[in-house]
N, C-alpha and C positions, 0 to 999 in steps of 0.2 A: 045577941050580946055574948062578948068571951066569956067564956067565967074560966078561974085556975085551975080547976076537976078539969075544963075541955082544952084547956091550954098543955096541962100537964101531960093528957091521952095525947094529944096532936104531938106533942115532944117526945115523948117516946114510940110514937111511930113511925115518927121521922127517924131517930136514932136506931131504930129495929132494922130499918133497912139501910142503913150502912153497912159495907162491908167489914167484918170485926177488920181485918187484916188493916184497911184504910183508916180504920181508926186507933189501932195499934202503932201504924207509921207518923201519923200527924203528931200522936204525945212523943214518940221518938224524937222528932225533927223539933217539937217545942221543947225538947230537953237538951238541942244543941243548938240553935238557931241564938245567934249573935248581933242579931237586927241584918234585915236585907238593907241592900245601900246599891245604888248603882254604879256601873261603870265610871270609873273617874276619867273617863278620856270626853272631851269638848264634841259637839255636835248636836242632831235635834234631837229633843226632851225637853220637859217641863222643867226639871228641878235647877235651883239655880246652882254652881260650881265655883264659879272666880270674877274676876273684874278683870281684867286684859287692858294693856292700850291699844286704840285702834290704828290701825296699821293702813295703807293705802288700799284701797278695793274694799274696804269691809262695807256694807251696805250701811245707810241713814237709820235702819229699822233698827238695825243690832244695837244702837248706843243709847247706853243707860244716861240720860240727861239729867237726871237727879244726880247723881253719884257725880259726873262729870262738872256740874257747876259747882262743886265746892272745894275744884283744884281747878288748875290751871289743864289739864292735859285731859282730853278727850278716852272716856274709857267704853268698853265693849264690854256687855255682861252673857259669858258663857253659858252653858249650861252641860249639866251631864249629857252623855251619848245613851241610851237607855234603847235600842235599837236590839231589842231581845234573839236571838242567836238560838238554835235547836241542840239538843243532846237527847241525843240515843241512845235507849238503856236498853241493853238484855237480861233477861233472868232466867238459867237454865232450868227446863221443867221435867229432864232426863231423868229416868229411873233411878239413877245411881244416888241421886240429890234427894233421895227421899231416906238414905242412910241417918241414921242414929246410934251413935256408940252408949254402952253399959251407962256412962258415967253422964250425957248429955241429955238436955233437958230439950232442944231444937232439933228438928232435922236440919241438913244442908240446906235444903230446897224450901223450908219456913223463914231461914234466917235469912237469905240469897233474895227472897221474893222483899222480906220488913225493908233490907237494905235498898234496894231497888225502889221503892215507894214512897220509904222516907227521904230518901234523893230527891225525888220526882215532887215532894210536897216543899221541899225546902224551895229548887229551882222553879217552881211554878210561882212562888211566894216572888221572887226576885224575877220574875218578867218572862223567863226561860218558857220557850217552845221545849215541850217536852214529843218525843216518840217513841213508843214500843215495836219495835219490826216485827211483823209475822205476828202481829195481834190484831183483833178489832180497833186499836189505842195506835194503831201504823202511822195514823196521819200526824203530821205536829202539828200540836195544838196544847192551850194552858186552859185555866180555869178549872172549878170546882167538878165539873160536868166531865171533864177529862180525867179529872182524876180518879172518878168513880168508874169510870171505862177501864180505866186502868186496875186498877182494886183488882174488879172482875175478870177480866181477861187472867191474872195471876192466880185469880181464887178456880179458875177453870182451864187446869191444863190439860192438853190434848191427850185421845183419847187412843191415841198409835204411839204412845212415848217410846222414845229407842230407850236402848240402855244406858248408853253413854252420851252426851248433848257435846254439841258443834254449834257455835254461832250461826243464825241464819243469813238468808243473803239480803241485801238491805237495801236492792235494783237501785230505783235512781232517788231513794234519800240522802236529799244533803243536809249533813249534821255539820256542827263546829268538834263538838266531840262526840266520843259513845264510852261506856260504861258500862262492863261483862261482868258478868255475876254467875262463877258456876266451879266448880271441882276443877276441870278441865284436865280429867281422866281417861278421857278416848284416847283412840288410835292417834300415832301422829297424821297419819295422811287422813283424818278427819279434822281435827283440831287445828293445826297451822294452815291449811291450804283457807280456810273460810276465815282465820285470822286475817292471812297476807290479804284475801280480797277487799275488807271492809278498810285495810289500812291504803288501800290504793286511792282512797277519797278519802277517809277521813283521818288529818294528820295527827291530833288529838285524842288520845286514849286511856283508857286505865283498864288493865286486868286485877280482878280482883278474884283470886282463886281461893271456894271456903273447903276447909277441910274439917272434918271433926277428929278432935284430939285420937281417937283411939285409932287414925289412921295415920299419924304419923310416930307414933309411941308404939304400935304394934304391939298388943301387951300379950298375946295370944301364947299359949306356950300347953304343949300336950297332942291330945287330939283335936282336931278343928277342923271344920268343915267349912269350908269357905261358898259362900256362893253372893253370886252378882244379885242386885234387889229386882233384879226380871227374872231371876231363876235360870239365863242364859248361858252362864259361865258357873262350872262350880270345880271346886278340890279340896278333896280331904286328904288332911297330912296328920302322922302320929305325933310329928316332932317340930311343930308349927316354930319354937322359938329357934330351931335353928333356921330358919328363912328372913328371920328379922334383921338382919344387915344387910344381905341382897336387897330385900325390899325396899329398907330405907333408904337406901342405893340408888334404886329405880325411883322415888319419889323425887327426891333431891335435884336429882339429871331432868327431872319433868319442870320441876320449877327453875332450875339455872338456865334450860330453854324459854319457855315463858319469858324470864328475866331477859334473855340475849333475845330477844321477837321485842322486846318492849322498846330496849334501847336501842335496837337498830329502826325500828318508828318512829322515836320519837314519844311511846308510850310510857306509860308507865304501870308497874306493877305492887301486888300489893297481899298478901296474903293474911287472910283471917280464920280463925278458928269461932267455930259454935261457943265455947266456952271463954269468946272475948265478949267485952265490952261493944255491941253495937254504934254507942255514939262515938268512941274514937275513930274506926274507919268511916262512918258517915259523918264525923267535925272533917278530917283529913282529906276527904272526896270532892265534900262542898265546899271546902276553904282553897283546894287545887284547882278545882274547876272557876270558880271564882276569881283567884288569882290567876288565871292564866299558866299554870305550872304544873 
């Protein structure tokens, strides 16, 4: 017999082995989810959509005889196209991602992973094949079971991280879209050449590059020692604020790139800060992906 002492033990050790991260995203994605609904385009699915007249060739099976005996004209009862489609999420797990300014409460690379997860629980909710490239989570696939692959594969990033992250290569996944989550700070002939490849199959995109406030405000001013979060790159200046318009300079040209790579895709771009609101760019992602736009 249950009793609620062994009920209660049995529930918290199910909940102990969840990943915190995946259960951080789930209340994210319940704090924007708008009810899933399916594709409103005609085809096979359960859910019913419209009543139609039927038209020459339509089969004996498809006609609603109820509906149609209480007019005069023969109707067809549709239904949703519910024929779930793949989206391919990256999450950069580069060194750089693991930056946190004075005034931030997330790293890049915490908030980059939530957002990626809460995507991935929304789109799982509504039918969606979800894939991670270059993870255990590679293959697409949905369910609860997936999702906890997922989690983990995030909660354990590799142990050779570069400095600076490049999308990986994605061989022969066919996605409908993909979804880049990362600073997108490297070199160029890192960053666009691994871009243009994923966009030669898949036509559908979003870049979504996070930055933390104290890298685009540069508040730095005096001596300063700058160094890369692998210890790779480092410089010290006595007179840091006078580099702060060059640099804002160089940041700017990085994203107006980005920006000009999106819309000659077909993608689309999108920039957040640590110090935003999570659920506006995960309403804006899932509602884009969703709508087709």
């Amino acid at each position: 017999m249950v009793t609620p002492l062994h009920l209660r033990r049995d529930a918290e050790h199910l909940a102990d082995t969840l990943p915190p991260l995946l259960v951080a995203a789930e209340q994210l994605a319940a704090s924007v989810s708008l009810g899933i609904h399916g594709r409103r385009q005609s085809g096979m699915g359960e859910s019913f959509w419209q009543y139609r007249q039927a038209l020459p060739g339509d089969a004996m099976s498809a006609i609603d005889w109820r509906r149609s005996a209480r007019s005069d004209t023969v109707f067809i009862r549709e239904r949703e196209w519910e024929a779930a489609h793949t989206v391919a999420l990256w999450s950069d797990d580069a060194l750089s991602m693991d930056y946190r300014g004075g005034g931030s409460e997330t790293t890049k690379g915490a908030r980059a992973n939530l957002l990626a997860l809460a995507l991935a629980v929304l789109l799982d909710k509504g039918g969606e094949r979800i894939a991670f490239p270059a993870t255990p989570a590679a293959e697409p696939r949905h369910g609860e079971r997936h999702l906890q692959r997922i989690a983990n594969a995030l909660a354990q990033p590799a142990a050779d991280r570069p400095e600076y992250g490049a999308a990986p290569d994605y061989g022969p996944l066919k996605a409908a879209t993909t979804v880049l989550f990362s600073d997108f700070l490297g070199s160029d002939d890192r960053i666009f050449p691994a871009l243009e490849n994923i966009a030669t199959t898949i036509h559908r995109g979003y870049l979504v590059q996070i930055l933390d406030p104290d890298e685009e405000a540069f508040p730095f001013d005096g001596r300063v020692v700058f160094e890369s979060m692998g210890g790779g790159l480092s410089f010290e200046t006595h007179r840091a604020r006078a580099l702060q318009q060059n640099y804002r300079k160089r940041l700017s040209e990085r994203a107006e790139r980005l920006q000009e790579f999106a819309r000659k895709s077909g993608w689309h771009y999108i920039k957040h800060h640590t110090s935003d609101s999570p659920q506006a760019t995960l309403l804006a992602l899932f509602t884009g992906i969703g709508g087709q736009g």
